[in-house]
Backbone as XML, in Angstrom:
<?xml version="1.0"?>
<chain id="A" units="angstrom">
  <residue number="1" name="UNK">
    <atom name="N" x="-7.141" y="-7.888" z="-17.266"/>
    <atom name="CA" x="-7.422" y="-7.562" z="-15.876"/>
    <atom name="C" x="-8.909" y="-7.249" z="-15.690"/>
  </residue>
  <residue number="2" name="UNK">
    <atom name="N" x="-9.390" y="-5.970" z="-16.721"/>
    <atom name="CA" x="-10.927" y="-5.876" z="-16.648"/>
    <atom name="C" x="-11.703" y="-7.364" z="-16.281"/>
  </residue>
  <residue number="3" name="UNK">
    <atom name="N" x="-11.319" y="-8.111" z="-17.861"/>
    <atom name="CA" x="-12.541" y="-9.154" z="-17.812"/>
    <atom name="C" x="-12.328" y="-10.306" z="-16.826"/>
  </residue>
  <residue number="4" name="UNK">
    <atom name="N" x="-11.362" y="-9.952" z="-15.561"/>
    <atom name="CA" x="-11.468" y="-11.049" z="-14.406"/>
    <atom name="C" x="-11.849" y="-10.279" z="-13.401"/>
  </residue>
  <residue number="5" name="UNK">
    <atom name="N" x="-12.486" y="-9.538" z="-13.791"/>
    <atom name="CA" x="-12.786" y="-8.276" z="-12.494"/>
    <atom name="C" x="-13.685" y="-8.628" z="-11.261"/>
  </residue>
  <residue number="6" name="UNK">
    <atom name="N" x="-13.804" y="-10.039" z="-11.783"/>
    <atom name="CA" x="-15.200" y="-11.021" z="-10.197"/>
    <atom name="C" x="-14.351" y="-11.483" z="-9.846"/>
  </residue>
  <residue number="7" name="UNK">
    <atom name="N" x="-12.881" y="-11.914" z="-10.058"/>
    <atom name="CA" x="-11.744" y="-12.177" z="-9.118"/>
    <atom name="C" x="-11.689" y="-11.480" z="-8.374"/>
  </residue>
  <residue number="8" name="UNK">
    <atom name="N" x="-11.545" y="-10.210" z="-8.645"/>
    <atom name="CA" x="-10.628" y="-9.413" z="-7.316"/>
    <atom name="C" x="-11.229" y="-9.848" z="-5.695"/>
  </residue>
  <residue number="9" name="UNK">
    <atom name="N" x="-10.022" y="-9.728" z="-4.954"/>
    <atom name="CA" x="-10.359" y="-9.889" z="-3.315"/>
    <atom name="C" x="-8.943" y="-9.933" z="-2.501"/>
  </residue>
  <residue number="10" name="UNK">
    <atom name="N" x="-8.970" y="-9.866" z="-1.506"/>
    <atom name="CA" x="-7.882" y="-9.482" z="-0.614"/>
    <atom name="C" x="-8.036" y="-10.274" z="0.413"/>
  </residue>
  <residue number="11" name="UNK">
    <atom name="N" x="-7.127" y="-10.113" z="1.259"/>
    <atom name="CA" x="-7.256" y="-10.886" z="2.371"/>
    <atom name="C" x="-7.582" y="-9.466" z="3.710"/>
  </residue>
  <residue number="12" name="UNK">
    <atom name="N" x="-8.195" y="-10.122" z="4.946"/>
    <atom name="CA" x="-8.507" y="-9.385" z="6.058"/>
    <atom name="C" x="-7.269" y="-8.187" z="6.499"/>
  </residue>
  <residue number="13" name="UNK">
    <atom name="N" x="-6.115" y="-8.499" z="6.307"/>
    <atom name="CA" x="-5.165" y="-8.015" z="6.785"/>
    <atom name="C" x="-4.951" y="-7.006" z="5.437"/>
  </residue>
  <residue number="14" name="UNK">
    <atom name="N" x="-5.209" y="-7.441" z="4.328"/>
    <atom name="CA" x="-4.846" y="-6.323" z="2.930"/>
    <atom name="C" x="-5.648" y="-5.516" z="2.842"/>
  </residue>
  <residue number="15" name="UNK">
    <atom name="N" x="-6.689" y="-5.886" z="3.065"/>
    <atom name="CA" x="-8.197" y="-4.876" z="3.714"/>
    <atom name="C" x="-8.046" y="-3.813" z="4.584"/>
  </residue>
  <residue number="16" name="UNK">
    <atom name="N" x="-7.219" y="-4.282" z="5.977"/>
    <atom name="CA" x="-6.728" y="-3.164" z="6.809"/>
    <atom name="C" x="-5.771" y="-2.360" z="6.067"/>
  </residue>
  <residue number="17" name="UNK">
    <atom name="N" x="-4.654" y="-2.734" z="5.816"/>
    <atom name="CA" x="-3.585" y="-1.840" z="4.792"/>
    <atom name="C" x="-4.467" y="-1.240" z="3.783"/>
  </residue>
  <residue number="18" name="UNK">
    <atom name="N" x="-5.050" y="-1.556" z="2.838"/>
    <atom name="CA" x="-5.525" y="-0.445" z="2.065"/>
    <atom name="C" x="-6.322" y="0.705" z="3.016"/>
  </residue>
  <residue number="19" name="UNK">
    <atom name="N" x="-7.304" y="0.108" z="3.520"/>
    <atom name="CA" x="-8.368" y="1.345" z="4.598"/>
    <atom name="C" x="-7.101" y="2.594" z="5.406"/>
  </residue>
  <residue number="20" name="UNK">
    <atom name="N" x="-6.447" y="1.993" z="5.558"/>
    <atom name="CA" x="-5.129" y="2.610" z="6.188"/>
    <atom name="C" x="-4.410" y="3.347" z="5.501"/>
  </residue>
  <residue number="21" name="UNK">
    <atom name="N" x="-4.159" y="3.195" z="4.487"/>
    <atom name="CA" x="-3.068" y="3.512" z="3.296"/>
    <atom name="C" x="-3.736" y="5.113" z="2.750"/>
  </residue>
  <residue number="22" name="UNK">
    <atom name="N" x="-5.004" y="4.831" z="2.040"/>
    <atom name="CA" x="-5.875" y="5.714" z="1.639"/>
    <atom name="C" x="-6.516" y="6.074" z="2.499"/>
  </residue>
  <residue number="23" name="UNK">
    <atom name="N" x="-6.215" y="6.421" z="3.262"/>
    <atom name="CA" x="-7.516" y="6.916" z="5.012"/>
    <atom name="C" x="-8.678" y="6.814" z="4.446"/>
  </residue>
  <residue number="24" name="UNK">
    <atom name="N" x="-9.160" y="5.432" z="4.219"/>
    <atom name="CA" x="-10.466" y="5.416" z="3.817"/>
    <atom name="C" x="-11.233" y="4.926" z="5.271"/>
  </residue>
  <residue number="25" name="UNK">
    <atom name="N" x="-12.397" y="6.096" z="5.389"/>
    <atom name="CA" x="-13.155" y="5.766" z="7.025"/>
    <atom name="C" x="-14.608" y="4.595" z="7.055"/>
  </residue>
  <residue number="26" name="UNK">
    <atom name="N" x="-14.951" y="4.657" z="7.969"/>
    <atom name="CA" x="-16.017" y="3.863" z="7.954"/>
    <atom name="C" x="-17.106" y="3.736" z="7.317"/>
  </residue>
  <residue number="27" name="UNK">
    <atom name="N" x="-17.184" y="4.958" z="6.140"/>
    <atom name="CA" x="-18.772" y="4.672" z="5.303"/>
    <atom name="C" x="-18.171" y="4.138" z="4.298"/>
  </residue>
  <residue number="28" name="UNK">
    <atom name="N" x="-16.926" y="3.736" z="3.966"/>
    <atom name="CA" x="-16.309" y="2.601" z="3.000"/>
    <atom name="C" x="-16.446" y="1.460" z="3.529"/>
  </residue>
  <residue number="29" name="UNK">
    <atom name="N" x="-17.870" y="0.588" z="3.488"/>
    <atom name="CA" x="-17.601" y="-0.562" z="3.586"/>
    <atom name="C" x="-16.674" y="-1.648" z="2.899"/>
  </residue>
  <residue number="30" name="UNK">
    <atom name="N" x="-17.211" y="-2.116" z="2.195"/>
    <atom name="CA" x="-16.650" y="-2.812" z="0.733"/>
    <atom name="C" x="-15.146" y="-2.084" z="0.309"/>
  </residue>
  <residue number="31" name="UNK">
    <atom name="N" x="-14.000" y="-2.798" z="0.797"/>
    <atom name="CA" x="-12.523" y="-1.705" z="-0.179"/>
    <atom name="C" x="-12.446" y="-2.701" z="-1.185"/>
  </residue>
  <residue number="32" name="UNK">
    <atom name="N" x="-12.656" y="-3.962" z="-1.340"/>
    <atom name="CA" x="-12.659" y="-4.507" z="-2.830"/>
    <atom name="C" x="-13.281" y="-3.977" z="-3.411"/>
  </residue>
  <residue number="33" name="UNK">
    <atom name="N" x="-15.036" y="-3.524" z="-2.790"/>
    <atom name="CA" x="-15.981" y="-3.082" z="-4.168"/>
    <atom name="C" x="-15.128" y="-1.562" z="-4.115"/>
  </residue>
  <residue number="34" name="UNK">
    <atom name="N" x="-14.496" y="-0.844" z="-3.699"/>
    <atom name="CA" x="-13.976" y="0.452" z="-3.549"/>
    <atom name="C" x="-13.270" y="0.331" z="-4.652"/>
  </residue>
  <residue number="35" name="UNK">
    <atom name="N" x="-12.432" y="-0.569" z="-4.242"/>
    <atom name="CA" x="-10.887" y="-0.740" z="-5.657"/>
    <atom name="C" x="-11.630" y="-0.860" z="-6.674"/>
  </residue>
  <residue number="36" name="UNK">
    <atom name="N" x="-12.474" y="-2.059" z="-6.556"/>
    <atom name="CA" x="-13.403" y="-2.877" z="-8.154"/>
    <atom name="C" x="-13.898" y="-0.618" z="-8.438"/>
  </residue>
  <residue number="37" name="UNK">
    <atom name="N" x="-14.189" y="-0.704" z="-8.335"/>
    <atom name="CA" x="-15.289" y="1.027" z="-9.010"/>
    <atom name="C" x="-14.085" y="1.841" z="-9.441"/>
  </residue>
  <residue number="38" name="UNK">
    <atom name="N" x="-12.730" y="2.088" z="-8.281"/>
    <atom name="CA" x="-11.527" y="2.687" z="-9.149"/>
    <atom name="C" x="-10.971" y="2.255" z="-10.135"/>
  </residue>
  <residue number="39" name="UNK">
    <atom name="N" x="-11.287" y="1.038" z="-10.291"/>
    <atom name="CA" x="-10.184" y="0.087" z="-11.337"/>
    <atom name="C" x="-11.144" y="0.429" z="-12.444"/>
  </residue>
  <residue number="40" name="UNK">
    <atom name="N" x="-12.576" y="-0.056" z="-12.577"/>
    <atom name="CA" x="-13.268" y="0.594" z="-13.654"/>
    <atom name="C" x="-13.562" y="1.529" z="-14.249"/>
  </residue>
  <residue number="41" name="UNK">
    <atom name="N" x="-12.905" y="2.730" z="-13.419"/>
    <atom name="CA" x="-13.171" y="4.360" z="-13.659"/>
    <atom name="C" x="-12.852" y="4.453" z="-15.065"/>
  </residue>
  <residue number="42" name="UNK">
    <atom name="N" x="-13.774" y="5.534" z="-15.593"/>
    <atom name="CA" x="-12.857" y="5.878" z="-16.997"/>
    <atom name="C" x="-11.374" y="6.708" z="-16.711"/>
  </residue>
  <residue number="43" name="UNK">
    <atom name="N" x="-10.297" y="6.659" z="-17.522"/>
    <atom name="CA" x="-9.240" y="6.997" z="-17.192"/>
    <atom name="C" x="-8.195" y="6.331" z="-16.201"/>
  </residue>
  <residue number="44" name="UNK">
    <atom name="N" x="-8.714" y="5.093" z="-15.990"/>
    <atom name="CA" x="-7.807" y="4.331" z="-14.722"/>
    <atom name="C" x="-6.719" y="3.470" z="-15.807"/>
  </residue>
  <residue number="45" name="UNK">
    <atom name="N" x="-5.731" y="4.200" z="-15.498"/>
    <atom name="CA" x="-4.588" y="3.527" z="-16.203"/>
    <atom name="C" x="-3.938" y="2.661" z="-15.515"/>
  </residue>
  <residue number="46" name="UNK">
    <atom name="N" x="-4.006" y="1.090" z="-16.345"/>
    <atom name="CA" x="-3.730" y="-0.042" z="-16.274"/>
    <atom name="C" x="-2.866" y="-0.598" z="-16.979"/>
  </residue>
  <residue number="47" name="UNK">
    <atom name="N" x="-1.574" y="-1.211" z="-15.885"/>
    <atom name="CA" x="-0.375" y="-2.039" z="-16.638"/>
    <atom name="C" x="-0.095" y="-2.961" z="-15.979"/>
  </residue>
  <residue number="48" name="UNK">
    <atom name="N" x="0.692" y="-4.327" z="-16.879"/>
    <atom name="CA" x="1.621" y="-4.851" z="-15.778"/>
    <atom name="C" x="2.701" y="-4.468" z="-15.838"/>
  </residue>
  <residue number="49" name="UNK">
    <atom name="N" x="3.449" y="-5.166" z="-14.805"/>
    <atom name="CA" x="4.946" y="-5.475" z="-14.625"/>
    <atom name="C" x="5.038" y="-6.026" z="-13.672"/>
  </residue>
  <residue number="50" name="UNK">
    <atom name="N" x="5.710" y="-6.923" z="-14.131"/>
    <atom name="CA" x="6.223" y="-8.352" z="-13.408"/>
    <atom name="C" x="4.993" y="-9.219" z="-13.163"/>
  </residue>
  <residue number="51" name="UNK">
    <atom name="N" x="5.058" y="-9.349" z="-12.064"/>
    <atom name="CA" x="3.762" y="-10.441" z="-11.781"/>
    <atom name="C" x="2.584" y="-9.776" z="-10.958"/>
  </residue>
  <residue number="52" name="UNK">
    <atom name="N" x="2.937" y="-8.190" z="-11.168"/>
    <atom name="CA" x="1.215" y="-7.368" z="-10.361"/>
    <atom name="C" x="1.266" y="-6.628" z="-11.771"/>
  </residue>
  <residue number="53" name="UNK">
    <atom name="N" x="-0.305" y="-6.182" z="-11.970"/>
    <atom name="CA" x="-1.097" y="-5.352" z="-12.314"/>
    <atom name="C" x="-0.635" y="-3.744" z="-11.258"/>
  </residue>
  <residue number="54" name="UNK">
    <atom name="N" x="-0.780" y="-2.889" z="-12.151"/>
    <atom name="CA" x="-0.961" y="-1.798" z="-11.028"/>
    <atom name="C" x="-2.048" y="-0.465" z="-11.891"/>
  </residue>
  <residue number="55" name="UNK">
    <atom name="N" x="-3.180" y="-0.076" z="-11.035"/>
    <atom name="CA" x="-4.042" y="0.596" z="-11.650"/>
    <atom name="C" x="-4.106" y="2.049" z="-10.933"/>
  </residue>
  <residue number="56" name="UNK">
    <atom name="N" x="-3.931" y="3.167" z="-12.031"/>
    <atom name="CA" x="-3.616" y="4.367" z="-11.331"/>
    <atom name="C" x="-4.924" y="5.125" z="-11.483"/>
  </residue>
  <residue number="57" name="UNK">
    <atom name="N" x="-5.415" y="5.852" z="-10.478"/>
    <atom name="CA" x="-6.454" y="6.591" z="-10.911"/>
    <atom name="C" x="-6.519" y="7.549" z="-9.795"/>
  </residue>
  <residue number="58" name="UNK">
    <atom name="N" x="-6.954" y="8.988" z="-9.923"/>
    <atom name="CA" x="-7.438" y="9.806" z="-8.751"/>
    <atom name="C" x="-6.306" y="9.592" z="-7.685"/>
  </residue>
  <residue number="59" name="UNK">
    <atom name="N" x="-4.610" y="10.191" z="-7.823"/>
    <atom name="CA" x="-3.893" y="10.284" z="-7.066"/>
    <atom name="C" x="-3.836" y="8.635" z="-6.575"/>
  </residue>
  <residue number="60" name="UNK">
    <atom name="N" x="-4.234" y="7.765" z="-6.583"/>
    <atom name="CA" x="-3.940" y="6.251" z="-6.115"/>
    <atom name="C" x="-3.298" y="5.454" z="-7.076"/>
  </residue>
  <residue number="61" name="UNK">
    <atom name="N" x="-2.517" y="4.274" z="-6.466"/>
    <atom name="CA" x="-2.362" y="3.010" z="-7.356"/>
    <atom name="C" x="-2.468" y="2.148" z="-6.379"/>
  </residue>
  <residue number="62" name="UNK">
    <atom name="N" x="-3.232" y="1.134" z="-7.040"/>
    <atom name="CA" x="-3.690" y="-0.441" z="-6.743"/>
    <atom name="C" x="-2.825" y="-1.511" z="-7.165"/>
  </residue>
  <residue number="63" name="UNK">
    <atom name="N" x="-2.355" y="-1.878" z="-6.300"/>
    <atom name="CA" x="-1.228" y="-3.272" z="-6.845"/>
    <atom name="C" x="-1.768" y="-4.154" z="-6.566"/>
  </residue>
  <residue number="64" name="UNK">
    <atom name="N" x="-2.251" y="-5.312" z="-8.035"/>
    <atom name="CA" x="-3.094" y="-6.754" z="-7.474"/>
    <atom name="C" x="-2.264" y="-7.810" z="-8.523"/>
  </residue>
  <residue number="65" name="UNK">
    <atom name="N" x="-1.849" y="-8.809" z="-7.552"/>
    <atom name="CA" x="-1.483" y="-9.839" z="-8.219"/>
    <atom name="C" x="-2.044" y="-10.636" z="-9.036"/>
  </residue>
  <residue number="66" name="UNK">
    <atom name="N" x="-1.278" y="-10.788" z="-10.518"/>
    <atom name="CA" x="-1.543" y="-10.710" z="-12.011"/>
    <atom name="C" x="-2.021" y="-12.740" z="-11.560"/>
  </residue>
  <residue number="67" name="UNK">
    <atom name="N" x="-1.634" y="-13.185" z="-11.264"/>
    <atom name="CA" x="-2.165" y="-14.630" z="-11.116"/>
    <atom name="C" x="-3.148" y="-15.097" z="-10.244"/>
  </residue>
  <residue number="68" name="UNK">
    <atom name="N" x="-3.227" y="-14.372" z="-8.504"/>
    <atom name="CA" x="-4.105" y="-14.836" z="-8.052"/>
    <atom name="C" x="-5.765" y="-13.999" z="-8.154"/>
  </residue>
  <residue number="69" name="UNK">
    <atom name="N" x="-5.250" y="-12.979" z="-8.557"/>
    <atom name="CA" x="-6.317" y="-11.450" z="-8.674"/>
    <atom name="C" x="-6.352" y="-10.775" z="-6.795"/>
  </residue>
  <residue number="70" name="UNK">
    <atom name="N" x="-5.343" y="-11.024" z="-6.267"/>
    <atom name="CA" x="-5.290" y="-10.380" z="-4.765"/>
    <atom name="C" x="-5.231" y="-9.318" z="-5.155"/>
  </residue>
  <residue number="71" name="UNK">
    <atom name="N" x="-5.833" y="-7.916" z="-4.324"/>
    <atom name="CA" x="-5.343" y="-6.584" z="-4.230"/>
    <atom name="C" x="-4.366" y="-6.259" z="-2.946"/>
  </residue>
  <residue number="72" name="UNK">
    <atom name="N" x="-2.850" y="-6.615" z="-3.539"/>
    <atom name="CA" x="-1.802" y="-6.678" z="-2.538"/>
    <atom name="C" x="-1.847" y="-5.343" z="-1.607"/>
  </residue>
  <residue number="73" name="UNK">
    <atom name="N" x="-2.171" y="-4.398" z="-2.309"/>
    <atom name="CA" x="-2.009" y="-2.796" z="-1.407"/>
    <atom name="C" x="-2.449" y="-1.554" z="-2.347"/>
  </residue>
  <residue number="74" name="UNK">
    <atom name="N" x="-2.859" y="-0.802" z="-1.598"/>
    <atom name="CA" x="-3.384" y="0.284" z="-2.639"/>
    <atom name="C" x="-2.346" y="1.706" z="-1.548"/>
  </residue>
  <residue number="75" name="UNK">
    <atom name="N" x="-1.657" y="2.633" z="-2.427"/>
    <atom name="CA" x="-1.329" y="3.624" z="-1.841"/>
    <atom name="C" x="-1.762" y="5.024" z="-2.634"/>
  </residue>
  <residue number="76" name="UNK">
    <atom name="N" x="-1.370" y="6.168" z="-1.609"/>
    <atom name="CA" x="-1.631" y="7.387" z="-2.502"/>
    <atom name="C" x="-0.162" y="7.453" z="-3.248"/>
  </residue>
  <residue number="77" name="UNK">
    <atom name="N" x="-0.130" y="8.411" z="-4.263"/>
    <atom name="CA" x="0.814" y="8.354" z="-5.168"/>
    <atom name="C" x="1.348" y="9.877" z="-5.114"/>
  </residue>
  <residue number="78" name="UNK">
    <atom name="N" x="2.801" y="9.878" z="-4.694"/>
    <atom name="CA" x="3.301" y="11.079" z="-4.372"/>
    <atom name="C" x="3.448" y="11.566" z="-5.551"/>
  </residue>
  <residue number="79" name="UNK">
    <atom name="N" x="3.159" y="12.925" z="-5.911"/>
    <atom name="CA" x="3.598" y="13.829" z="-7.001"/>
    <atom name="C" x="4.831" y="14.022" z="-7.853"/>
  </residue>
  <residue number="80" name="UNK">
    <atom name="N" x="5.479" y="14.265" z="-8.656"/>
    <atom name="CA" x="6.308" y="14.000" z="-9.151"/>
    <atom name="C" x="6.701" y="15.327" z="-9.198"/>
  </residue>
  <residue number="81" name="UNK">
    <atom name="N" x="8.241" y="15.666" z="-9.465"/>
    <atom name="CA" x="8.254" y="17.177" z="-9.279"/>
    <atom name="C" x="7.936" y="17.689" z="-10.636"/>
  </residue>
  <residue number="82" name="UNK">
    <atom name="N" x="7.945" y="16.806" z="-12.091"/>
    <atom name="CA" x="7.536" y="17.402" z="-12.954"/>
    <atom name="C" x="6.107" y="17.560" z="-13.052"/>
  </residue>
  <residue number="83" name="UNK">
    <atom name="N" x="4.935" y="17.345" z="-12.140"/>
    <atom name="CA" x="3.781" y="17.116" z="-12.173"/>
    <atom name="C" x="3.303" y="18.454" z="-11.090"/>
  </residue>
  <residue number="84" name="UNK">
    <atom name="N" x="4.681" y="19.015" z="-10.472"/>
    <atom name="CA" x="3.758" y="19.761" z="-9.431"/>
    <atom name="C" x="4.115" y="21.308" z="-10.391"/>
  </residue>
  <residue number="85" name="UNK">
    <atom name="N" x="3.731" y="22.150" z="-9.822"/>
    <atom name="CA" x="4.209" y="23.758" z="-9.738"/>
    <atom name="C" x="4.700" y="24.366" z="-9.075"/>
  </residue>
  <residue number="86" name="UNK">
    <atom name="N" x="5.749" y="25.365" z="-9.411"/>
    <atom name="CA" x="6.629" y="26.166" z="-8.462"/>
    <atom name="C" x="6.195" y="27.149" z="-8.347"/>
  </residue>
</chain>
């Protein structure tokens, strides 16, 4: 996944869904170059399954399809109850 990392890109409409998803505002130009910098983070844990990639980092995951390199959707990632505190 790293070494196709000049693949990544989305379409206009996957662009809106992510900006949306992650309330990312207007001084996020670039959400590919956004994703591309999360996906490279140190600690961004990267797998497949099935036919997407999904890259977790900083409360997010990035789902990009493993054949075309699309970034299908990026969401925040709800907590798990073994992850929170009572």
């Amino acid at each position: 996944m790293i070494t196709q990392i000049e693949k990544l890109h989305t379409t206009p409409m996957g662009a809106d869904r992510i900006r949306k998803n992650l309330s990312l505002d207007e001084s996020v130009a670039d959400v590919v170059e956004y994703c591309k910098q999360k996906i490279l983070s140190t600690g961004c844990n990267i797998y497949r399954q099935g036919k997407n990639w999904y890259c977790e980092i900083d409360g997010i995951r990035i789902t990009v399809n493993a054949y075309s390199y699309t970034i299908i959707t990026a969401h925040r990632m709800v907590p798990t109850e073994s992850t929170t505190t009572r």
